[in-house]
C-alpha positions in Angstrom: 7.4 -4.8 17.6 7.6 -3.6 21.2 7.3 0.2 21.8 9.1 1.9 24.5 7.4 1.9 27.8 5.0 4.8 28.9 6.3 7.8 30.3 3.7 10.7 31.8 2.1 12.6 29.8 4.1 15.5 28.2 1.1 18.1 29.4 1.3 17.0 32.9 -2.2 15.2 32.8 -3.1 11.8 34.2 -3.2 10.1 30.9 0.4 8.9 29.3 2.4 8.1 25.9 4.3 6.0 24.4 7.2 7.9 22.8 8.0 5.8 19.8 6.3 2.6 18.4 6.7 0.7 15.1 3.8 -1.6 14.2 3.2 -4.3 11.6 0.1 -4.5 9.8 -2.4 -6.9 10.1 -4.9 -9.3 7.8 -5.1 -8.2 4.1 -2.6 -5.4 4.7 0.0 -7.2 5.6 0.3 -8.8 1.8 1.0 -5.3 -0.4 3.7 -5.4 -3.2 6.4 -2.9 -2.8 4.9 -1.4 -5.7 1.7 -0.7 -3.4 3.4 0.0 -0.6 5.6 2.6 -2.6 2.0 3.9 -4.0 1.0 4.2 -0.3 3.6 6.0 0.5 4.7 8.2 -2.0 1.0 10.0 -3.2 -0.7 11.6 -0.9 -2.1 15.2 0.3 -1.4 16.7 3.0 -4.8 17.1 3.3 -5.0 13.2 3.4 -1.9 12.8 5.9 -3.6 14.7 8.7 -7.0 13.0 8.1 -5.3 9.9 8.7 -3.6 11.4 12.0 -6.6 12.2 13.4 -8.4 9.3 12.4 -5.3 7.0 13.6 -5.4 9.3 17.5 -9.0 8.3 17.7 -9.0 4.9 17.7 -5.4 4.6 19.3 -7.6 7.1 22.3 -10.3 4.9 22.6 -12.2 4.4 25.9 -11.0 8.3 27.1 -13.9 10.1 28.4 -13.8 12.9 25.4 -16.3 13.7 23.2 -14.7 17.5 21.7 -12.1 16.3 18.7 -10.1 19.9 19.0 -9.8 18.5 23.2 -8.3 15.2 21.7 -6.2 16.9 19.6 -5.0 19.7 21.9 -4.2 17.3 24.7 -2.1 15.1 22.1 -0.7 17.5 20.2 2.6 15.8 19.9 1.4 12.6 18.1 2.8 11.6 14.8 2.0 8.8 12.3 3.9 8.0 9.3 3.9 5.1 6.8 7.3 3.5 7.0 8.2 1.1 3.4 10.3 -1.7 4.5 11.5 -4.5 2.4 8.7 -6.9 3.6 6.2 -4.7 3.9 4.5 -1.5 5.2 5.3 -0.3 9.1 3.8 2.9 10.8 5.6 4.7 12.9 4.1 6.6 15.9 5.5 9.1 18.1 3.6 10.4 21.4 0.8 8.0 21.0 -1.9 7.4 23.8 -0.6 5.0 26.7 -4.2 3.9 27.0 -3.0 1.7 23.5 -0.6 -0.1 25.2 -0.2 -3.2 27.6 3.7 -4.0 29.0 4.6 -1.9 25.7 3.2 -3.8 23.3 0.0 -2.3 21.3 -3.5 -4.1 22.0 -4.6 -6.6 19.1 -8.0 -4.9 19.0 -6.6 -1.7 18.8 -4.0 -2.3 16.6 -6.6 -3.8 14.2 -8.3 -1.0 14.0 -5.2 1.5 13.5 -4.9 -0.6 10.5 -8.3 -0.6 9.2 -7.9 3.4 9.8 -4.7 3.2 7.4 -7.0 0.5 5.0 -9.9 3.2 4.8 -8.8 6.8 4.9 -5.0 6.1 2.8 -5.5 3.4 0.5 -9.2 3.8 -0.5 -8.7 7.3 -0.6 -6.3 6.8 -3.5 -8.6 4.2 -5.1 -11.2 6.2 -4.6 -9.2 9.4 -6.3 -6.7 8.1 -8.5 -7.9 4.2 -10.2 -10.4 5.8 -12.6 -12.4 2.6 -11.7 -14.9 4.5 -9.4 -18.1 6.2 -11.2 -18.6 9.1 -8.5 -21.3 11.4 -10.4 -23.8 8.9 -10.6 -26.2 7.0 -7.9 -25.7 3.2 -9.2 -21.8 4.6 -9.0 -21.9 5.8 -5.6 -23.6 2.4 -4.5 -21.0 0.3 -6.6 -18.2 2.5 -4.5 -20.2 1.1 -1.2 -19.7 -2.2 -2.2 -16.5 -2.2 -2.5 -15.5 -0.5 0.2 -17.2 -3.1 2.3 -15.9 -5.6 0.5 -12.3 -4.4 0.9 -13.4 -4.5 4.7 -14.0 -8.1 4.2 -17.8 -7.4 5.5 -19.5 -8.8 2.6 -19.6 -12.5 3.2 -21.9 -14.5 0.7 -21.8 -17.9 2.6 -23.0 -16.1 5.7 -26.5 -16.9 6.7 -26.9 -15.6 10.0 -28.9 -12.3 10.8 -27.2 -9.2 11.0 -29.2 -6.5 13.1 -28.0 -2.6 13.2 -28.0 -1.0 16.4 -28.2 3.1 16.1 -29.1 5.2 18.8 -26.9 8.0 20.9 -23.1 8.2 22.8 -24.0 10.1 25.5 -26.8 8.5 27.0 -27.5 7.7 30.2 -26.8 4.6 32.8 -30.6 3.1 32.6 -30.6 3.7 28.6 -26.7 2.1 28.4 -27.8 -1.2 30.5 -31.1 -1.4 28.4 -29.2 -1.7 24.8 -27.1 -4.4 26.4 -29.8 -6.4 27.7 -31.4 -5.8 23.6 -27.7 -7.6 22.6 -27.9 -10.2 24.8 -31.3 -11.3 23.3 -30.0 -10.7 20.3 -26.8 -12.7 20.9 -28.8 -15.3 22.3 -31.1 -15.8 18.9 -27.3 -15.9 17.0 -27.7 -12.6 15.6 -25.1 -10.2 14.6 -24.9 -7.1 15.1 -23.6 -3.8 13.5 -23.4 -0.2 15.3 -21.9 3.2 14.5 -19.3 1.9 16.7 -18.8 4.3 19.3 -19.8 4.3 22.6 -23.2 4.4 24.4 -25.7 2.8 22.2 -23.3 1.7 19.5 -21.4 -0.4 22.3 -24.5 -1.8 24.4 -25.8 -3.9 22.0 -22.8 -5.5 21.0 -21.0 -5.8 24.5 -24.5 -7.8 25.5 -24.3 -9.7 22.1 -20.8 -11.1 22.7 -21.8 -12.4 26.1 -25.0 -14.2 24.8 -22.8 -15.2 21.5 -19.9 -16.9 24.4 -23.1 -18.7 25.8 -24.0 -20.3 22.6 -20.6 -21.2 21.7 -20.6 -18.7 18.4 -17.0 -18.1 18.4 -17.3 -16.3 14.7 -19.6 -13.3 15.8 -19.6 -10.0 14.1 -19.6 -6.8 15.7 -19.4 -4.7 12.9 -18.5 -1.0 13.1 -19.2 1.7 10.6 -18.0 5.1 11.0 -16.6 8.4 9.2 -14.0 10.7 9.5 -16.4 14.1 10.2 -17.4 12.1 13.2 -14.6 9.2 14.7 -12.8 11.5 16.7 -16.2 12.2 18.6 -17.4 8.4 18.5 -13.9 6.2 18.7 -14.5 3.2 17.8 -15.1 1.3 21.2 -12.9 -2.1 21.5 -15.4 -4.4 21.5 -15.8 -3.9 17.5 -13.9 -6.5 15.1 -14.9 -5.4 11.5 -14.4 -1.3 11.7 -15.1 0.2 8.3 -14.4 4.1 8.1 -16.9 5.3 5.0 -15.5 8.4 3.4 -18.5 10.8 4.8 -21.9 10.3 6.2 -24.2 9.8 3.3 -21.7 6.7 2.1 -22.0 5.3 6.0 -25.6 5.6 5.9 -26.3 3.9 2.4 -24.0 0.9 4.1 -26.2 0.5 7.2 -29.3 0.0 4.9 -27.6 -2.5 2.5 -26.1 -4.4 4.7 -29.0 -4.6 7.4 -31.5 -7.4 8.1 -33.5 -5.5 10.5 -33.0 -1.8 12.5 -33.2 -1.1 15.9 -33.1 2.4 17.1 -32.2 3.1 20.8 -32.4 6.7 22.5 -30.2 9.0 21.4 -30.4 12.5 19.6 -30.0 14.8 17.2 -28.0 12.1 15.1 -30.4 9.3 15.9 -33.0 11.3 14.4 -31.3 12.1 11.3 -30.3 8.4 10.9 -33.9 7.5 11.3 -35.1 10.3 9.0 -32.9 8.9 6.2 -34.4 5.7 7.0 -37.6 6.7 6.5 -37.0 8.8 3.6 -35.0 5.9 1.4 -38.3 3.5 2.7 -40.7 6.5 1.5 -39.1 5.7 -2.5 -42.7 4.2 -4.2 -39.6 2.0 -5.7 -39.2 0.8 -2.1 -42.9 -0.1 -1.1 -42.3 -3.9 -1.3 -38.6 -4.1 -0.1 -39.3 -5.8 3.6 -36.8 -3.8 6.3 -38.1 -4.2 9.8 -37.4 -0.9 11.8 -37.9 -1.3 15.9 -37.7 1.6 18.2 -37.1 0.7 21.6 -35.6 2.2 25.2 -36.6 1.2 28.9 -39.8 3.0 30.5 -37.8 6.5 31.1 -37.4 6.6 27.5 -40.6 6.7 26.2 -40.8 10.3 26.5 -38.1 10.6 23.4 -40.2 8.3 20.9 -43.2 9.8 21.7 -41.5 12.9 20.4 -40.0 11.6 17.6 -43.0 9.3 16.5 -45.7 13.0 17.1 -42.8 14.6 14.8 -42.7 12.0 12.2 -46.8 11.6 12.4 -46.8 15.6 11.6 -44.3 16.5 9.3 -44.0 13.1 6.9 -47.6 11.4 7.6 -49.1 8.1 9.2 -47.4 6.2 6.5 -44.0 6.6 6.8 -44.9 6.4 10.9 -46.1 3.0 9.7 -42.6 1.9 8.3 -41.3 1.1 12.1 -42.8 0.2 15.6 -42.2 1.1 18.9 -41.7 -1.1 22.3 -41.1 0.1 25.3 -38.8 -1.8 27.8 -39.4 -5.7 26.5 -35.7 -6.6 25.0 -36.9 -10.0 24.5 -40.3 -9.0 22.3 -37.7 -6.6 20.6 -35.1 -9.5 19.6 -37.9 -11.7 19.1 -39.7 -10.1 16.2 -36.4 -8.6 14.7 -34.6 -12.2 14.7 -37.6 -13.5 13.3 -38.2 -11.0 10.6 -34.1 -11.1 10.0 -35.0 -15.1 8.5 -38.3 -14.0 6.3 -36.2 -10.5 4.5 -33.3 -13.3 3.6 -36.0 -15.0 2.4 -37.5 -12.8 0.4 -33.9 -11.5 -0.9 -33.4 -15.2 -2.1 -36.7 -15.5 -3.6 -36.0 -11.9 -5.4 -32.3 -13.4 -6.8 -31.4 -10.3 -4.6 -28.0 -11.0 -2.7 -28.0 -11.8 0.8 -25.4 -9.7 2.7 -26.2 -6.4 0.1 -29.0 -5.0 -0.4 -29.0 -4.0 -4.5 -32.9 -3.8 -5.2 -33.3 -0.9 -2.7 -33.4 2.2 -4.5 -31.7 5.3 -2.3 -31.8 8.7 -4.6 -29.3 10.3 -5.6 -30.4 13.6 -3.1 -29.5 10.4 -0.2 -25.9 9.9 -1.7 -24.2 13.3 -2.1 -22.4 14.5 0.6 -23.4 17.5 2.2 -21.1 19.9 3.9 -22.8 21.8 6.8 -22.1 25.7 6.1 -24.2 28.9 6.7 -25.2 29.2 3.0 -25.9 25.4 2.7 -28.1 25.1 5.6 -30.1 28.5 4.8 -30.8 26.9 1.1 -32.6 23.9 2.5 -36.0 23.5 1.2 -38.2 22.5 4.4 -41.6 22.8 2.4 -44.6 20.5 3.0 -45.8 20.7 -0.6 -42.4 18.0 -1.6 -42.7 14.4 -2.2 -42.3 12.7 1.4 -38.8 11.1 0.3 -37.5 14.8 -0.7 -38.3 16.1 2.2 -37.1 13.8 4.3 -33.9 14.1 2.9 -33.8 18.1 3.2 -34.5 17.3 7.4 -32.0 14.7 7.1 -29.3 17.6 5.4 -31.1 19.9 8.0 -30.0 17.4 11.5 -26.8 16.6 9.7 -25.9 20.5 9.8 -27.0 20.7 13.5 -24.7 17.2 14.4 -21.6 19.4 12.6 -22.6 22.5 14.6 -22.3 20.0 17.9 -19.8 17.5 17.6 -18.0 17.9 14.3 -14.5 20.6 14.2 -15.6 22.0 11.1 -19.5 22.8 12.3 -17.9 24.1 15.7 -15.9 26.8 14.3 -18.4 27.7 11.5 -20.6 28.0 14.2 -18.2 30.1 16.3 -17.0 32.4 13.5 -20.4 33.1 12.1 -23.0 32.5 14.9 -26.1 29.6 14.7 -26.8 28.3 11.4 -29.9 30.0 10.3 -32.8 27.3 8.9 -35.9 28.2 6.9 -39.3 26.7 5.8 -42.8 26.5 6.3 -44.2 27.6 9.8 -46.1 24.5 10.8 -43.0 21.7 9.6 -40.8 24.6 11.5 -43.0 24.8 14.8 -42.5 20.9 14.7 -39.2 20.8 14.6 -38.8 23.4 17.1 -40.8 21.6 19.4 -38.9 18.5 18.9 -35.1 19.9 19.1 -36.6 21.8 22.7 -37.6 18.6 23.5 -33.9 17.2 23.2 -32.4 19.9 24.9 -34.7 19.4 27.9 -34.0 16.0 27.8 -30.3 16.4 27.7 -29.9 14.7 24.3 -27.9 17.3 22.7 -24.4 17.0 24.9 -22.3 14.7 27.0 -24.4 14.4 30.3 -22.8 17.2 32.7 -22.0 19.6 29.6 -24.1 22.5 29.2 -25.6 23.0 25.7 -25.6 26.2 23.1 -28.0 25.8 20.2 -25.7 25.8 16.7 -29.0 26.7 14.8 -31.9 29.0 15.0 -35.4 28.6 13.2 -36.3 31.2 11.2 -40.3 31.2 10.1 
């Protein structure tokens, strides 16, 4: 349904909104009963409602230059979203949403699609999720059952799909040279018929598949995936960028990560920062289970020449701190996108094959075993984050997954609302463990910080933590 043209911007800014639209929702739900639609819109928390607003002003703000969700929020202030039950359906009703949305008055496909998928993920999963009864929370083969269906919901999970499907992490604030470099990665990609999946934001999460859907035009793949998987902690900081079709919002981190390594075929990590790190320590740490010696996962670290300097870092970190053989779980190259698309399209083929020859499924991942310590959520707080256990004498996997709870807490303290104003209120979280592992990490996070991994390029940086030894 139309929506009434832009006016300016009620703040006097540059940016504009459209007072009042009504839109219809699209694919699977677009056929509710009016008993689910009544469901929908009759249950819910306030708690819920404005996790949904924000959620639904991200991606409706996608492509602004803004990277602080209390900015976003501030300079929309006005917005409102509400469920609207009709006779044929479900509506949702905005008020003061972002111009940027819009085209002649109408809403964008892409970014109507993914207003939906918001409404799909944070509303009507929620209440699965809290109310069916048919989710097992409290246990790990639970948790991954509630993964499942989640992506399934999301229409992800495809069992007559035999293509490769390659996820793409790696920062949103990177540079120009770093941005070009996870494109040209895509295109090769693209170009071998591979899929790819990202965190869906910008920088590195929308290289890869910006240079995959040109490759994917060239080959005449008119069914390519560029699939996006996000969280609410995080969305408003990473919108999802328009060049995702499948956006899946996970209800927190440790659910979004689990989904990366069931779905994947291969990993490529790009520069990025504190959050690349932490994904690539959970990597590590799942692929450090003795359960998971034999499960094939090729893991590719790659960046153009200027980059090298933030592997090295992260590879003399790993070698320290976990060992030589979790090092030996993933390889580096250094400004060859073709030798990088090469061995991960190839090895894409040979971990379907072995998934076959395993009776494991395809498109998920069920033999990989990720611990229950890799499944429940952790909330970033003083107390939490002074608790972690960052001791040398741990199994490899544990401690992996205390760094991995450890970055996670210094993400919040950057780019999540919650971590900011903990962080403001109380001062720098305050992190403890042995002297060496802590020396390490120092020397690691100073090496972010001098790099300029830590912010948006042109933002100066405040640490949110401080090592205690």
């Amino acid at each position: 349904m139309p929506a009434d043209l832009p006016r300016p911007d009620l703040n006097g800014g540059p940016h504009t909104v459209v007072p009042r639209a009504r839109v219809a929702p699209l694919d699977t739900l677009a056929l509710l009963s009016q008993r689910e639609v009544n469901a929908l819109c009759q249950r819910r928390s306030a708690v819920v409602d404005e996790l949904f607003r924000r959620c639904a002003l991200a991606v409706l703000s996608s492509g602004l230059e803004m990277d602080d969700p209390r900015g976003l929020l501030e300079r929309y202030a006005e917005f409102e979203v509400a469920l609207v039950q009709e006779d044929r359906g479900l509506r949702l009703d905005l008020r003061n949403a972002p111009g940027t949305a819009f085209v002649d008055g109408h809403m964008i496909r892409g970014v109507r699609e993914h207003l939906f998928a918001v409404l799909r993920d944070i509303i009507y999963i929620n209440r699965e999720l809290a109310l069916s009864g048919h989710f097992e929370l409290d246990s790990s083969t639970g948790i991954t059952d509630a993964v499942f269906r989640i992506l399934r919901h999301a229409s992800v999970l495809d069992p007559r799909r035999r293509r490769g499907l390659v996820v793409c992490w790696g920062g949103h604030a990177i540079g120009r040279e770093e941005y070009d470099y996870t494109k040209e990665v895509g295109y090769a990609l693209g170009l071998r018929l591979v899929d790819v999946c990202t965190g869906c934001g910008p920088g590195a999460m929308k290289g890869p598949m910006k240079g995959a859907a040109i490759a994917h035009a060239k080959q005449r793949v008119t069914d390519g995936r560029y699939i996006g998987i996000t969280e609410p902690g995080i969305i408003a900081a990473e919108a999802p960028n328009p060049i995702v079709n499948q956006l899946v919002i996970m209800p927190d981190m440790e659910k979004r990560l689990e989904a990366f390594v069931r779905i994947a075929h291969g990993i490529v990590i790009f520069p990025g920062g504190v959050g690349t790190a932490e994904e690539l320590l959970y990597l590590l740490g799942v692929l450090a289970n003795p359960r998971n010696a034999e499960e094939p996962l090729p893991i590719v670290l790659t960046g153009p020449p200027s980059s090298a300097g933030y592997f090295s870092a992260l590879d003399t970190f790993i070698r320290e701190v976990l060992g030589p053989t979790c090092a030996g779980r993933y390889e580096i190259i250094i400004g060859d996108p073709d030798e990088v698309a090469q061995r991960l399209a190839h090895a894409a083929g040979q971990v379907m094959r072995h998934r076959d020859q395993t009776d494991d499924a395809c498109y998920f991942n069920w033999r990989l075993a990720v611990d229950w310590v890799y499944q429940v959520p952790f909330e970033a707080t003083h107390p939490s984050m002074a608790s972690l256990t960052i001791r040398r004498d741990a199994p490899v996997h544990e401690l992996a997954a205390n760094l991995r709870r450890l970055f996670s807490g210094i993400v919040a303290g950057n780019v999540k609302e919650t971590g900011i104003a903990a962080v403001e209120k109380e001062g720098p979280f305050r992190v403890h463990g042995d002297i060496a592992i802590m020396n390490a990490l120092d020397a690691l996070l100073r090496q972010f910080v001098d790099q300029g991994r830590m912010r948006l390029p042109g933002r100066g940086y405040e640490p949110c933590y401080e090592i205690v030894v």
